[in-house]
C-alpha positions as CSV (number, residue, x, y, z in Angstrom):
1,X,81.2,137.9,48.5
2,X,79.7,135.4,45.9
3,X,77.5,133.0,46.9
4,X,79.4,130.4,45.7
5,X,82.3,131.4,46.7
6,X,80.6,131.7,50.7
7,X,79.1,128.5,50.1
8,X,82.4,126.8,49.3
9,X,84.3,128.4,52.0
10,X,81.6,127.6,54.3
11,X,81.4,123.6,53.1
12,X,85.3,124.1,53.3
13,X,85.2,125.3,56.9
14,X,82.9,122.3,58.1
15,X,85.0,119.8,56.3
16,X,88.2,121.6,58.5
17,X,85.7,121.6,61.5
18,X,85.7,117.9,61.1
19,X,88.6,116.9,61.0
20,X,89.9,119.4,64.0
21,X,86.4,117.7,66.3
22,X,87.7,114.4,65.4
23,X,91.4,115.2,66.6
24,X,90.1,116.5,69.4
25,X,87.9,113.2,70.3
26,X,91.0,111.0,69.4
27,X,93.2,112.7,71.4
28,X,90.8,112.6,74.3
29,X,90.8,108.7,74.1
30,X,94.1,107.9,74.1
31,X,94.2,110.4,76.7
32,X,91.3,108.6,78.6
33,X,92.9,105.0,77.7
34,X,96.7,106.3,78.8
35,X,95.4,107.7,82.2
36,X,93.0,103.9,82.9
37,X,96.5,102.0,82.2
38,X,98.1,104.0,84.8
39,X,95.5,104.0,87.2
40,X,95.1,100.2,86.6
41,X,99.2,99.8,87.1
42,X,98.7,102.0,90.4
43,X,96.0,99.9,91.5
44,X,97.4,96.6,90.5
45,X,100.9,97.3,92.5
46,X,99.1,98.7,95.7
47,X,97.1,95.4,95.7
48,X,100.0,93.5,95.1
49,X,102.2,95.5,98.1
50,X,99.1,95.3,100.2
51,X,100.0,91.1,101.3
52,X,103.4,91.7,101.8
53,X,103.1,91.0,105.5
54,X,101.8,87.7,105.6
55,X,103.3,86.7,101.9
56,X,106.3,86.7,104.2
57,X,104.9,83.7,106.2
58,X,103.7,81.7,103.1
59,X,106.5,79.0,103.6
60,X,103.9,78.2,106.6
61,X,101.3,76.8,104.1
62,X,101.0,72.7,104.4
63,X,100.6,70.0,106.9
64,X,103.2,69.5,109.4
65,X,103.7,66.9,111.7
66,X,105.8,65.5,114.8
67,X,105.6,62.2,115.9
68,X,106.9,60.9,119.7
69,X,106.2,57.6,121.6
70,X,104.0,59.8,123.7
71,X,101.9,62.1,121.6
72,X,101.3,62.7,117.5
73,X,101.2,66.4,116.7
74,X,100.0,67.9,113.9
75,X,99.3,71.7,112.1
76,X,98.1,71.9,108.8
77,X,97.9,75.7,107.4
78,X,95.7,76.6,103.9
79,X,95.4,79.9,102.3
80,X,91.8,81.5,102.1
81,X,92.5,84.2,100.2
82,X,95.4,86.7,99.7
83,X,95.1,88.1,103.4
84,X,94.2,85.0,105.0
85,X,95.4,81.5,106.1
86,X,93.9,79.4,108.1
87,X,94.9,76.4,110.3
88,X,94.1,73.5,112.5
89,X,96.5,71.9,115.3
90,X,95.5,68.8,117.0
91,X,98.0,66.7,119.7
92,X,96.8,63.2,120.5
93,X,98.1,61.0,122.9
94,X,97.1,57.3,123.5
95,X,95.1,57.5,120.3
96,X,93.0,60.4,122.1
97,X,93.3,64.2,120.7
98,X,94.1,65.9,124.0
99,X,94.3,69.1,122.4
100,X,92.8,70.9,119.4
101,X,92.8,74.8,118.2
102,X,92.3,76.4,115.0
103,X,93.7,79.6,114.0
104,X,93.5,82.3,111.5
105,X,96.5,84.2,110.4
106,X,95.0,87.8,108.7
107,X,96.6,91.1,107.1
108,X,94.0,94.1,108.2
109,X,96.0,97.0,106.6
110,X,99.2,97.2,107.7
111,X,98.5,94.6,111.2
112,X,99.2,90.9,110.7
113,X,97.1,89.0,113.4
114,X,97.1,85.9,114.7
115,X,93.8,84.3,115.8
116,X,93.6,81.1,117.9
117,X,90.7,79.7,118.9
118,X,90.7,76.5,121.4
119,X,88.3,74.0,120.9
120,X,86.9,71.5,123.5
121,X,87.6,74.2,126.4
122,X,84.9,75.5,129.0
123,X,84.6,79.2,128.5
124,X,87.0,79.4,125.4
125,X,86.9,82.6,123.2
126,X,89.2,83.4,120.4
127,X,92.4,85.3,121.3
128,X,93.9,88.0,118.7
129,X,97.5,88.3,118.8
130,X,99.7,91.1,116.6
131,X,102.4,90.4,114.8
132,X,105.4,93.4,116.7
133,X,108.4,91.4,114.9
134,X,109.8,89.5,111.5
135,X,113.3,89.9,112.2
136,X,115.7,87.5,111.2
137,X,112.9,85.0,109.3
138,X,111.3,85.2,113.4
139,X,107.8,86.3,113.3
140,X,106.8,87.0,117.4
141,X,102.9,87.9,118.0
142,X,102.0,89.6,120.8
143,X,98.9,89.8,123.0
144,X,100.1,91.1,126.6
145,X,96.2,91.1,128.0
146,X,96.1,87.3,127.7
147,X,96.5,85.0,130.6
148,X,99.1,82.7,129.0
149,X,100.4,82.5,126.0
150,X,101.0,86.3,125.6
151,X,104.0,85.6,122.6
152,X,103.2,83.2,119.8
153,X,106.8,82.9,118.2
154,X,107.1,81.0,114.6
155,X,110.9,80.2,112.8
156,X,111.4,78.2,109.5
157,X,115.1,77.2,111.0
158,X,115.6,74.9,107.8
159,X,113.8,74.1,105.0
160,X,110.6,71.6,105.8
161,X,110.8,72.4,109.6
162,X,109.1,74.0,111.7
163,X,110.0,75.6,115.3
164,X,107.3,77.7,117.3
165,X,107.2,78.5,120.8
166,X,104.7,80.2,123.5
167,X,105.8,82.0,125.8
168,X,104.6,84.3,129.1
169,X,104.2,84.7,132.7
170,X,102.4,82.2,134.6
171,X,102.0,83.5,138.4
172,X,104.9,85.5,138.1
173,X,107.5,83.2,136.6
174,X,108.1,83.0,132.4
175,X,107.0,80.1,130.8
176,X,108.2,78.6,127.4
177,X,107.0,75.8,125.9
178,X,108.3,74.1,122.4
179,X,107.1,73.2,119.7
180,X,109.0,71.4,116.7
181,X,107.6,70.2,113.3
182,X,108.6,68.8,109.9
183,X,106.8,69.3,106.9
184,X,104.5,66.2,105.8
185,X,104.7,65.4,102.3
C-alpha cells in the first residue's frame, strides 16, 4: 500500500466515522426526547386521574346559605389545591352564631376524607370521616368510632342546592338531622 493511497483511505475512513458517530448521537436524542414525551404524557395523565375522587364533589365549591325566622345558616367551600377544599359552616340564631365548624375535604391516594373540626366546644378534636359511597351523585362519609354523627351524607338534588344530612345512633336509637342549602350568588 501507497502512502497516499493509506492516507486517503484513512482520512476517508474518519470522514465515514463521522458521519456514522453523529447518526448515532442523533438517533440517541430523538430517542432520549421521544422517551421524556412519553414519560411526561404518563406523568401528566396519572396526576390528572389522581383527583378524580374529590373532582367529583367540585359542584360543592361556593357559599351556600339558608335563611329561616329562627336561624341563618351558612357553608362556604374553597379549593386549596387539587386534593383539597376547605370549608366553614356557621348557624346563628337571634343574631348569635350558636354553631361553627370548619372542615377539610382531602384525596390521600385513593381515600377521600372528610375532616370536621368544631369550634367553640370544650374538649373538641377534629374527627376524620371516609368517603365508603358516591352512588347516584350521593357521597356518604363514614366514621363508625364517633359518638354522633357517624355518616356525613352530601346530594346536589338540583342545580344551586344543597341537601346534607348526619346521621347515627344516639343511646341506641338512629338519629338524622337535615340540612338544606341554596347556593349564594
Amino acid at each position: 500500500m501507497s502512502k497516499p493511497f493509506f492516507d486517503t483511505f484513512v482520512f476517508q475512513s474518519l470522514i465515514f466515522m463521522k458521519k456514522y458517530f453523529l447518526l448515532i448521537i442523533l438517533s440517541l436524542l430523538l430517542n432520549s426526547c421521544k422517551n421524556n414525551s412519553e414519560a411526561e404524557k404518563v406523568e401528566t395523565e396519572i396526576s390528572t386521574k389522581n383527583f378524580e375522587k374529590i373532582d367529583q364533589l367540585q359542584w360543592l365549591l361556593g357559599t351556600w346559605t339558608n335563611e329561616s325566622e329562627e336561624s341563618f345558616s351558612q357553608e362556604t367551600w374553597s379549593k386549596e389545591n387539587d386534593s383539597t377544599y376547605t370549608a366553614y359552616s356557621f348557624v346563628e340564631a337571634n343574631g348569635e352564631v350558636v354553631f361553627a365548624e370548619t372542615m377539610a375535604l382531602e384525596q390521600k391516594a385513593d381515600d377521600l376524607q372528610l375532616t370536621a373540626a368544631t369550634a367553640n366546644q370544650e374538649d373538641s378534636k377534629p374527627v376524620t370521616f371516609k368517603l365508603i359511597s358516591s352512588e347516584k351523585g350521593q357521597f356518604t362519609f363514614e366514621n363508625k368510632n364517633h359518638d354522633f354523627p357517624q355518616r356525613i351524607i352530601y346530594t346536589n338534588p338540583v342545580k344551586d342546592s344543597l341537601h346534607a344530612w348526619i346521621e347515627g345512633n344516639v343511646a341506641g336509637e338512629a338519629k338524622k338531622v337535615d340540612f338544606t342549602f341554596s347556593r349564594k350568588n
